[in-house]
C-alpha positions as CSV (number, residue, x, y, z in Angstrom):
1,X,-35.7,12.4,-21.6
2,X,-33.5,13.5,-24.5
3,X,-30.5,11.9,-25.2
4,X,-27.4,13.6,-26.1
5,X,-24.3,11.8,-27.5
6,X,-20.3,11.6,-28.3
7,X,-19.8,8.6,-30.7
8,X,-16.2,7.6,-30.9
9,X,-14.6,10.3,-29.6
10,X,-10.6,9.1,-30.4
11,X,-7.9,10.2,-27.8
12,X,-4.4,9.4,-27.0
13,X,-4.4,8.8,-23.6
14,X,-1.9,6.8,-20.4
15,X,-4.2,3.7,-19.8
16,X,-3.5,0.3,-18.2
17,X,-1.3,-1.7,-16.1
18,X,1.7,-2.7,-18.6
19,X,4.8,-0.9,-18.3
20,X,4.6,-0.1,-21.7
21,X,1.2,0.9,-21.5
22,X,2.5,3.9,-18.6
23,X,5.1,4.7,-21.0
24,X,3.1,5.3,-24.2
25,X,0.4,7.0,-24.9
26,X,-3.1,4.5,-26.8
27,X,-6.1,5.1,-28.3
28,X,-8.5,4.9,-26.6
29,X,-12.6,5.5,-27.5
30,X,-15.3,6.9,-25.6
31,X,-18.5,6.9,-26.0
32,X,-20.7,9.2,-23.4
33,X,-25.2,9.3,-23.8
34,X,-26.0,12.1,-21.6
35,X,-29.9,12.3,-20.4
36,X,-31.5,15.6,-19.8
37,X,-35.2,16.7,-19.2
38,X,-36.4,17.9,-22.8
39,X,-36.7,21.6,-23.0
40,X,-40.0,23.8,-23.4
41,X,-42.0,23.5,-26.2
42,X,-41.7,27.2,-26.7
43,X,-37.7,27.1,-25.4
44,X,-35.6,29.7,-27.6
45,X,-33.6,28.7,-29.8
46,X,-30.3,29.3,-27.4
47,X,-27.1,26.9,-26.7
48,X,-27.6,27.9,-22.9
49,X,-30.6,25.9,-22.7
50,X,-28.7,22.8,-23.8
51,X,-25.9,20.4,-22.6
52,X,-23.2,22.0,-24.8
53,X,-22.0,18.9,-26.8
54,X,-18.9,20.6,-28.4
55,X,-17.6,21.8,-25.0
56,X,-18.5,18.3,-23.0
57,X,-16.2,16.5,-25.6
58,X,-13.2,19.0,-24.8
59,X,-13.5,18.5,-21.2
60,X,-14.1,14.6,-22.2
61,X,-10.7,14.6,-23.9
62,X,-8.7,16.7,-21.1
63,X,-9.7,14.7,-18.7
64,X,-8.8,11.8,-20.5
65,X,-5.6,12.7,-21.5
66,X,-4.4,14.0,-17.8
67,X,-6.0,10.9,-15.7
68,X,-3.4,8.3,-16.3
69,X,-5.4,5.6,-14.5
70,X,-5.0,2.0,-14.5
71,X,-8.2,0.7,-16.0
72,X,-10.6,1.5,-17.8
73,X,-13.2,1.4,-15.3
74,X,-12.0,3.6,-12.8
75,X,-11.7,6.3,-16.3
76,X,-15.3,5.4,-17.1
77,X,-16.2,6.5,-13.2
78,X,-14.6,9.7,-13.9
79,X,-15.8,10.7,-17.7
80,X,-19.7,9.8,-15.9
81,X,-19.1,12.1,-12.6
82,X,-17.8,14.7,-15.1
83,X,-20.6,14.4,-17.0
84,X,-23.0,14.4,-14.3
85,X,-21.5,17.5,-12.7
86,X,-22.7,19.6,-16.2
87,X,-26.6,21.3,-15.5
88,X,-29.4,19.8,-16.7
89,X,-27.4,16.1,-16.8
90,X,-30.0,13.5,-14.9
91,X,-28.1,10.5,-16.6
92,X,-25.0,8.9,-18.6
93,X,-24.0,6.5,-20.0
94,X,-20.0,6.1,-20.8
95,X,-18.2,3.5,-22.9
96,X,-14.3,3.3,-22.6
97,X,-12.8,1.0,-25.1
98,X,-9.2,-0.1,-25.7
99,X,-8.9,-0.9,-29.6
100,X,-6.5,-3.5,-30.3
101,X,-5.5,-5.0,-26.3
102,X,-6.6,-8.5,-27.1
103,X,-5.4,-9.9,-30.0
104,X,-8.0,-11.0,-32.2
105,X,-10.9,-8.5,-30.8
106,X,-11.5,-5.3,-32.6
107,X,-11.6,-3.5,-28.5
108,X,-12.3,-4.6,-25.1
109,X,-13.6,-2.1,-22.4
110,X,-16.1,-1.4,-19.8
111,X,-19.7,0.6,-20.1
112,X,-21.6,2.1,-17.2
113,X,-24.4,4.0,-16.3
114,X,-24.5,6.5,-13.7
115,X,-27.7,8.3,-12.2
């Protein structure tokens, strides 16, 4: 399979349980390898035929931004369904990391993968 992938993609999001955390926006990172079935040897040349990268990384970051959720598991669960719900998706993996929410770590967060 052939692996496409959002490295780091930086958003401002409502994340965690703090009262401060519900009040103000975070950075947060996600990370999202999608698997799809390689294309054709003699495939054109055509963004149809692909998992549009570019567009999966602005419905990455609305989603993101609207959720709200608690942690950063339950926002993992829904980056993968959204990611799975795009044709030609078999598999994905999805990082969510908080930079900076324990002191001395350069991020915590949570990594799945989804079928």
């Amino acid at each position: 399979m052939d692996k496409i992938f959002i490295k780091d993609l930086r958003i401002h999001a409502i994340l965690g349980v703090d009262n401060w955390e519900r009040e103000t926006p975070q950075e947060i990172l996600v990370n999202a390898v999608v698997f799809t079935d390689s294309r054709p040897a003699d495939a054109p040349d055509d963004l149809t035929m692909c998992v549009d990268y570019s567009e999966l990384a602005k419905e990455i970051r609305t989603l993101v931004e609207a959720a709200r959720r608690f942690t950063v598991e339950t926002l993992a669960e829904d980056i993968a369904r959204l990611c799975l719900s795009r044709n030609g998706v078999k598999k994905v993996t999805v990082r969510v990391e908080k930079p900076g929410a324990v002191t001395g770590a350069a991020s915590v967060g949570v990594e799945i993968e989804r079928p």
